[in-house]
C-alpha positions in Angstrom: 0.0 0.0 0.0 1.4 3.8 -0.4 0.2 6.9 0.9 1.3 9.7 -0.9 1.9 11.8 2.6 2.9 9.5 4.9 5.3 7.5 3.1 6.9 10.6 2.9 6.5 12.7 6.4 6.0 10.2 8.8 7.0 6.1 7.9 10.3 6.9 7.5 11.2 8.1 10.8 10.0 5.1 12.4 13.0 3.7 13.9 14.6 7.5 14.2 15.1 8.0 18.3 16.1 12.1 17.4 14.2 14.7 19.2 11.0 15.8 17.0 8.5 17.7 20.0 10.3 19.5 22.8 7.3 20.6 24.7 6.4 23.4 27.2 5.9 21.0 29.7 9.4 20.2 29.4 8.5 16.3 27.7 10.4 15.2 24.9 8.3 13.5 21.6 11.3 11.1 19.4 10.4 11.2 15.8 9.7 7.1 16.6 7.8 7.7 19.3 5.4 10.4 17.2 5.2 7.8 14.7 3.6 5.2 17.1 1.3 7.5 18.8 0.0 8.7 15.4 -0.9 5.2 14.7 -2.2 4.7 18.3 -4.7 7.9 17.2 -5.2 6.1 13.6 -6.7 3.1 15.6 -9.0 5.5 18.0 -10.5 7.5 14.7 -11.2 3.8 12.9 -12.6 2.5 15.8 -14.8 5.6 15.6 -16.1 5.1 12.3 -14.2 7.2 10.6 -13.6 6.2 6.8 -11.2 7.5 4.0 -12.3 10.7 2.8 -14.2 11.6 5.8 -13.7 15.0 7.2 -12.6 15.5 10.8 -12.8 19.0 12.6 -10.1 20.1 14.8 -10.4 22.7 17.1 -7.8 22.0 19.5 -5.0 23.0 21.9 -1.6 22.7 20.2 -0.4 20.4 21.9 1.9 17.3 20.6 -1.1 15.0 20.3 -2.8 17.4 18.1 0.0 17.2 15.6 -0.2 13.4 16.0 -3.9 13.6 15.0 -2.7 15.5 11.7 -0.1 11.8 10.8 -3.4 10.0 12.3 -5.4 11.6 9.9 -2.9 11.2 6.9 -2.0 7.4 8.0 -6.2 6.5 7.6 -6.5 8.4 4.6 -8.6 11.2 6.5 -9.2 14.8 5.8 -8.0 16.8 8.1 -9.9 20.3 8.8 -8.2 22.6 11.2 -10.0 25.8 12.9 -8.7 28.4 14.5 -9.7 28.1 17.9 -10.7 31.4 18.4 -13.7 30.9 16.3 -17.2 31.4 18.4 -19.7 28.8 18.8 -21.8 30.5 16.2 -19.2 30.1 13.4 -18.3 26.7 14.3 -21.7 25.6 13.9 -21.5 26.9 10.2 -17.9 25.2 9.6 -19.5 21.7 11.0 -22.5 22.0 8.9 -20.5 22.9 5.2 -17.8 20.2 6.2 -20.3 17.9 7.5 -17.2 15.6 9.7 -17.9 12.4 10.7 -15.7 13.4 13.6 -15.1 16.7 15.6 -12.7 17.3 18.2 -12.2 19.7 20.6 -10.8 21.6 23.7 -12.5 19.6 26.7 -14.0 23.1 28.1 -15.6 23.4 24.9 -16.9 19.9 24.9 -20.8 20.5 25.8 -21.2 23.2 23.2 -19.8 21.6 20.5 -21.5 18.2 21.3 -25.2 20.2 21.3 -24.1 21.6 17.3 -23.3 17.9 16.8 -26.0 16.6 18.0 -28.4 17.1 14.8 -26.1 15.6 12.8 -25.6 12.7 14.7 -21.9 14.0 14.9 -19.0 11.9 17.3 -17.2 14.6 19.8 -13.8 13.5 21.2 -11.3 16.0 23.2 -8.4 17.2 23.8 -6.7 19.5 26.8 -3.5 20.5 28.0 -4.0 17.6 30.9 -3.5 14.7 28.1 -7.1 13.6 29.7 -8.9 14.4 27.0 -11.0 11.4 25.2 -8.9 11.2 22.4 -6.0 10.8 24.2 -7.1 9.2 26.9 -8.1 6.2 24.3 -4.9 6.5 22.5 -3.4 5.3 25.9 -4.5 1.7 25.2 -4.7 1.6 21.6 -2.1 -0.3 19.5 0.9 1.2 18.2 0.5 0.1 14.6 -2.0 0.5 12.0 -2.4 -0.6 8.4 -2.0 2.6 6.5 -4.6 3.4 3.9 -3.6 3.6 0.4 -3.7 7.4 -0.7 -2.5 8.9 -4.0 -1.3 12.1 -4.8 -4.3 13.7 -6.0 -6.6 12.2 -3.0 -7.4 14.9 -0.2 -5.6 15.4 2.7 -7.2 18.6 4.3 -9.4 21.2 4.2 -8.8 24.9 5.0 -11.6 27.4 5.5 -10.3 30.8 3.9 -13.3 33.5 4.4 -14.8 34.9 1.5 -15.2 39.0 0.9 -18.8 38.1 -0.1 -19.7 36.1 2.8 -19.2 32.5 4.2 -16.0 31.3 4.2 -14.7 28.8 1.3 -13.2 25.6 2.3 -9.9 24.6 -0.1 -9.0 21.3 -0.7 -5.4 20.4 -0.6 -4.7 17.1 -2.1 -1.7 14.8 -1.0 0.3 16.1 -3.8 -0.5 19.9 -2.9 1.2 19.6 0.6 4.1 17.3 -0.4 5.1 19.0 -3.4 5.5 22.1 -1.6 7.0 20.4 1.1 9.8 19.8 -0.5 10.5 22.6 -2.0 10.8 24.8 0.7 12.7 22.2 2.7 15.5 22.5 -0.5 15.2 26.2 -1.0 15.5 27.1 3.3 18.0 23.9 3.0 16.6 22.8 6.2 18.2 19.6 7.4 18.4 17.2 10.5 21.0 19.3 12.3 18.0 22.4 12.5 15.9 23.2 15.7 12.8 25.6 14.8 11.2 27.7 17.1 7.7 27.0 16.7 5.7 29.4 18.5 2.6 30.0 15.6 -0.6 28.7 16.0 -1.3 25.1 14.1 -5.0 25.6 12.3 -3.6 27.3 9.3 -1.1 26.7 6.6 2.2 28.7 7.9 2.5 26.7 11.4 1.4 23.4 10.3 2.0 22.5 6.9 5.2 25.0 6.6 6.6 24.4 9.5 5.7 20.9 10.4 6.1 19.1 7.0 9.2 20.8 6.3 10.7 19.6 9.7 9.3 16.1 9.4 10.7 15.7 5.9 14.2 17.0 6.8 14.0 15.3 10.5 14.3 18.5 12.4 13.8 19.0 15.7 10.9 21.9 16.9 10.7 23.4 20.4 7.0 23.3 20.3 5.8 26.3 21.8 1.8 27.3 22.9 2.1 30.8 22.0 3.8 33.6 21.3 6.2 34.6 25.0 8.8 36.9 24.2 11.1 35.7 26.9 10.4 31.6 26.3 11.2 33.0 23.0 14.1 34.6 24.1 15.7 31.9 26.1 15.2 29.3 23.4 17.2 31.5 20.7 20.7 30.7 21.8 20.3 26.8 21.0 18.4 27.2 17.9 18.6 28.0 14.5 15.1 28.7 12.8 12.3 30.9 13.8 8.8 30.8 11.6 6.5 33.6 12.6 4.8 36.8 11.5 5.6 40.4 11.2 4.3 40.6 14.8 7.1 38.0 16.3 9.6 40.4 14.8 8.2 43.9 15.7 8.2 42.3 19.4 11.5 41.0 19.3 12.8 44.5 18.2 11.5 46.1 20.7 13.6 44.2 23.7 16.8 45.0 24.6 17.8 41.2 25.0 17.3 40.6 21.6 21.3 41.2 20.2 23.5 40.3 17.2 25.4 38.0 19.9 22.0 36.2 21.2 21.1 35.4 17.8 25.0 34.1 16.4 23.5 30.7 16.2 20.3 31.6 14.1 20.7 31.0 10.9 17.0 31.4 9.2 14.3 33.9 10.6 10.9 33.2 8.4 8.3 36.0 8.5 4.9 35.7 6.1 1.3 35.4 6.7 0.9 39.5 6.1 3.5 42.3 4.4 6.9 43.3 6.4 7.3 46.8 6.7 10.7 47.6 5.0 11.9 49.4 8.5 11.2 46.3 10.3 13.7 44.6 7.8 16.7 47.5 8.4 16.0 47.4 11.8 16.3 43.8 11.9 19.2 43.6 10.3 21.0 46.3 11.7 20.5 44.7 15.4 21.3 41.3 14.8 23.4 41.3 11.2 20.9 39.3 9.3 18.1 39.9 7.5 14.6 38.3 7.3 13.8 36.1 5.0 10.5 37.4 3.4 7.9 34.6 1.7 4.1 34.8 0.0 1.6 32.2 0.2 -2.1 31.5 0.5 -4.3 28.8 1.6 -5.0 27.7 -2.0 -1.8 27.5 -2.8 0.6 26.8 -0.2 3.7 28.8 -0.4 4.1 30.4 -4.1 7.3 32.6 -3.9 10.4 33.2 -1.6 13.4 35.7 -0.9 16.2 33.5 -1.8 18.3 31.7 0.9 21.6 32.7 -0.4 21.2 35.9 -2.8 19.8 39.1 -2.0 16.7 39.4 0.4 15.4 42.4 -0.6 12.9 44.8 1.5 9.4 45.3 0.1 9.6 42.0 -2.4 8.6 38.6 -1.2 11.2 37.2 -3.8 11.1 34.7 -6.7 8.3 32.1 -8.0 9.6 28.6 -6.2 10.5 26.0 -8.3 7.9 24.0 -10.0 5.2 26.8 -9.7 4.5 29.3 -12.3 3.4 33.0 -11.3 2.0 35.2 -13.9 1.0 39.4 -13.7 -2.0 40.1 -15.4 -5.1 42.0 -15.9 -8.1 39.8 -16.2 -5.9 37.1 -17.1 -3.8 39.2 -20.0 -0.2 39.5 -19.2 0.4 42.7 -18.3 3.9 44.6 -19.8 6.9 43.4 -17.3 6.6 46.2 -14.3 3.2 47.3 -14.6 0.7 46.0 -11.6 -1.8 43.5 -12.1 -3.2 40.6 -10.4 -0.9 37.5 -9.4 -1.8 34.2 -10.9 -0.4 31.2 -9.8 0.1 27.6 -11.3 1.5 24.7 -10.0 1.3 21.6 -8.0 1.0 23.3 -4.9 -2.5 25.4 -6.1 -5.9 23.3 -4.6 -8.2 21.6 -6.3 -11.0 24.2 -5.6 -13.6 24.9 -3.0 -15.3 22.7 -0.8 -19.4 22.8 -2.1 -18.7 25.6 -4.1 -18.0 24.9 -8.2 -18.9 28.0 -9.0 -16.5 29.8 -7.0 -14.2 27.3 -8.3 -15.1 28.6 -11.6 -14.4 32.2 -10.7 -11.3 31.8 -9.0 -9.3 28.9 -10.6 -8.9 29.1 -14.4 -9.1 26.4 -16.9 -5.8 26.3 -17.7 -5.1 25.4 -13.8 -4.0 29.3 -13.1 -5.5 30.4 -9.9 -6.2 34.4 -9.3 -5.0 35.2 -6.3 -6.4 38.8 -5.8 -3.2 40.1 -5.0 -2.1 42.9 -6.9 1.7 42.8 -7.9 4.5 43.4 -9.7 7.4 41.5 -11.2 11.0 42.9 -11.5 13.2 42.7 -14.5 15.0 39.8 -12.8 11.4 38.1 -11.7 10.8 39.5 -8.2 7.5 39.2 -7.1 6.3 42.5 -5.0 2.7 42.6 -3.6 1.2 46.4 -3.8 -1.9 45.6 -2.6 -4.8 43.7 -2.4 -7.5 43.8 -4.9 -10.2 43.2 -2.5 -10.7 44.7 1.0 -8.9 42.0 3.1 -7.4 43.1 6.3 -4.7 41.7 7.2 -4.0 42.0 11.2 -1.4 39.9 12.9 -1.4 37.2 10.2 -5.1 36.9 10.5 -6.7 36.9 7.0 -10.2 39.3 7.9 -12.6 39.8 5.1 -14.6 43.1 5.9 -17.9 41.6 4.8 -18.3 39.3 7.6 -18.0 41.5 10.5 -20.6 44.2 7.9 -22.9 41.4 8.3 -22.7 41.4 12.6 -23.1 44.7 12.5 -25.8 45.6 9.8 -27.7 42.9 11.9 -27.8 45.4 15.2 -31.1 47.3 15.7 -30.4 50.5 15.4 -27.3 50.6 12.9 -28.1 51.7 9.6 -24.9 50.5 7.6 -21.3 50.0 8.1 -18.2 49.6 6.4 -15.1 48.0 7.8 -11.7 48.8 6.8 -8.2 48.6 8.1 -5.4 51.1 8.4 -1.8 50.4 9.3 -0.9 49.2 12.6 3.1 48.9 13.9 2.5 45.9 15.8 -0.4 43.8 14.2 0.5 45.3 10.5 -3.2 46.7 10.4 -6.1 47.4 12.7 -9.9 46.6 12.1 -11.8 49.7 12.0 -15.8 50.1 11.9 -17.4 53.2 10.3 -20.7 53.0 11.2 -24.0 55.1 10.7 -26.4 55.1 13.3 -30.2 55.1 13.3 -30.6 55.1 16.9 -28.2 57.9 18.2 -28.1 56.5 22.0 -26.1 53.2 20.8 -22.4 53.5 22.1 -19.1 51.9 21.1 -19.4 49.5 23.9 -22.6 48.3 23.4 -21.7 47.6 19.9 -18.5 46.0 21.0 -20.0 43.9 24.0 -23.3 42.4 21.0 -20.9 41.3 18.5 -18.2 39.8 21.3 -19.9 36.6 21.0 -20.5 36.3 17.5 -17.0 36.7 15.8 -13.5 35.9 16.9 -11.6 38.2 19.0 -9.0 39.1 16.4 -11.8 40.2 13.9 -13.5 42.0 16.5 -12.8 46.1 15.3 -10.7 47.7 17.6 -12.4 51.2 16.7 -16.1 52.5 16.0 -16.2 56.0 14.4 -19.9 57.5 14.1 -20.8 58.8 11.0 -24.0 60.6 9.6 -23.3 58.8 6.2 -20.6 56.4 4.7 -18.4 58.5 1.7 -19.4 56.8 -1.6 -18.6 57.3 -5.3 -21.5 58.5 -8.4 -22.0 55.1 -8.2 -23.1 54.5 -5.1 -20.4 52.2 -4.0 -18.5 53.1 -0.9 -14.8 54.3 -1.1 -13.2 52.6 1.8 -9.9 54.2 0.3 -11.5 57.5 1.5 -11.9 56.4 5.0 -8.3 54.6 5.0 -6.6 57.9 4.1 -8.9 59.9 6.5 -8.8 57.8 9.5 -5.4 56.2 8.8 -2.7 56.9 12.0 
């Protein structure tokens, strides 16, 4: 039997004692002893009906055993579907019932009010918690530590990433086998990532930068990965002397910067900082580089597509480019799929065997977004250098960026539109020097007694906290074109900081 994924990531570490996990908790996860509780999890998911090409929700703690989950998944030809687990109850229930899992699985505090959106559909629930006493786990315990892997090929799926949509529910791209391997690779060649590498993983694990960049290209080198929870500037800190990669976004770096600790001579055995997920602001790069000697290495990607360019390792990592096409994937400039002259700004179309095989339920956004001819159009506006530099100048829709959080201003519209009392609203984002850009609300009010906080304290419960805006400015109407359309570049310039 082969399995396009595991044959690759996981079987052959099998008899390979090196440190994979290092934990908060101070426990250490061998690559062989990952492999054997990944099958341990394979045999809990079977035993709980689930089949190849089922879909399995995760909304999860990071912790070691979620990762193992992700090989489980692979190993029984499962798809894996990872959400953020700042996500409310309301917008899990939509996730559940577009995905339609024959599993879910989630933080043990959350387990009665995911089992009641279950329970219609008849849905399993299993945990997991920081106390390793979740069900899941807790079944894994006894479980055997082998499992006949299912047969998988490369264009079978192997997860499924919700990516919101500017026009309203979020899309759910499929990544095959071959999307996630392919690019894999790649990266693990280009960033020449090898055994002898510990990363500093400190990024959350539900989206495509902290699990499949990070994680499959560690797994297929056999690097090791201090497996952090979140985010602590002086964990991070402490672990930077006896590493030599750190994945993160802007944010990580901004923070770093701004700590005296944080010196050319703490970091003389770093050899790769990583930043993507949202734009680096070209001060952060001199700034970077002046304190510690090196410079950032700067990379684009999407959920659809995995990672399509990078600054080059060794070469020139410029500020305000994200670098070259990677190999094997095709990026074109164009406007409405013309070629545009070499320069000129356009939208970035990408082609390769790292772009999905469409939308979950949705052929017709298929249809809109992913060509014929297998070019997907990202949205992004860019340009390409003489010499083939990609450079992103801006985004053809209104997607905020904040803290490597894709936010899609129609959503949180929706929330608020929906308040008695608000006539309209129109979300935007304006530059931020920590989070690379803020959520703002322009709203127009029909009842003139509703405040900021009362806004703020209705919609708490109905979106996540990082799409939650961080201002409401009062307006007796919204600034809109002869058209009638609203010019959200009006309020960015007006309210920007």
């Amino acid at each position: 039997m082969t399995n396009t994924l595991y044959d690759a990531l996981f079987a052959p570490h099998a008899q390979n004692q090196a440190a994979f996990l290092e934990c908060d908790d101070g426990s250490v996860v061998s690559y062989a002893a990952f492999v054997r509780r990944a099958a341990q999890i394979a045999n809990v998911l079977t035993d709980a009906g689930v089949a190849a090409g089922d879909r399995i929700v995760i909304q999860a703690p990071k912790l070691a055993d979620t990762i193992a989950l992700y090989g489980a998944a692979v190993q029984t030809g499962a798809v894996y579907l990872p959400l953020n687990t700042a996500y409310t109850e309301a917008e899990l229930s939509y996730f559940i019932g577009d995905a339609s899992p024959a599993l879910v699985i989630c933080d043990a505090k959350d387990a009665t009010a995911v089992s009641r959106l279950c329970a219609d559909q008849n849905i399993k629930v299993m945990t997991l918690d920081i106390d390793r006493m979740g069900s899941l786990s807790v079944a894994a315990n006894t479980a055997p530590d082998t499992f006949n892997t299912v047969d998988c090929g490369p264009d079978d799926l192997a997860a499924l990433l919700y990516t919101s949509g500017t026009t309203g529910r979020s899309k759910g791209a499929m990544l095959s086998h071959k999307n996630l391997l392919s690019n894999a690779k790649v990266l693990t060649e280009h960033w020449q990532i090898t055994a002898s590498d510990r990363l500093i993983h400190a990024l959350p694990i539900f989206h495509t930068h902290g699990l499949f960049v990070a994680m499959n290209t560690c797994l297929i080198a056999g690097a090791s990965i201090r497996f952090i929870d979140r985010f602590d500037i002086d964990l991070i800190l402490s672990e930077i002397p006896q590493s030599t990669m750190l994945m993160g976004v802007p944010t990580f770096y901004t923070r770093l910067l701004s700590d005296a600790r944080f010196t050319r001579e703490l970091c003389a055995g770093m050899r790769l900082f990583v930043s993507g997920s949202a734009p680096l602001l070209a001060e952060t790069h001199t700034a970077f580089e002046t304190r510690t000697g090196q410079k950032i290495l700067e990379r684009y990607g999407m959920t659809e597509t995995n990672m399509i360019t990078s600054n080059p390792f060794d070469g020139p990592r410029v500020a305000g480019t994200v670098g070259y096409p990677l190999a094997g994937t095709q990026v074109v400039i164009t406007d409405n799929g013309t070629p545009v002259p070499q320069g000129d700004i356009g939208v970035i179309e990408v082609k390769g065997d790292n772009v999905f095989q469409g939308y979950w339920n949705m052929p017709e956004k298929t249809r809109e977004e992913l060509r014929s001819n297998g070019f997907f159009i990202t949205g992004d506006l860019g340009t390409m250098g003489a010499d083939g530099r990609i450079s992103i100048v801006g985004r053809e829709k209104d997607m905020i960026i904040s803290g490597g959080y894709n936010i899609y201003p129609k959503e949180i519209e929706d929330v608020l539109n929906d308040i008695k009392g608000i006539s309209e609203s129109a979300v935007f984002g304006v530059a931020h020097p920590d989070f690379g850009e803020a959520v703002i609300a322009a709203v127009v009010l029909e009842n003139q007694s509703l405040t900021a906080d009362a806004i703020a304290v209705h919609i708490e419960l109905l979106l996540a906290n990082f799409k939650q805006p961080r201002q409401f400015i009062m307006l007796d109407a919204l600034p809109r074109n002869t058209m009638g359309k609203v010019q959200k570049n009006v309020l960015r310039y007006e309210y920007a900081p």
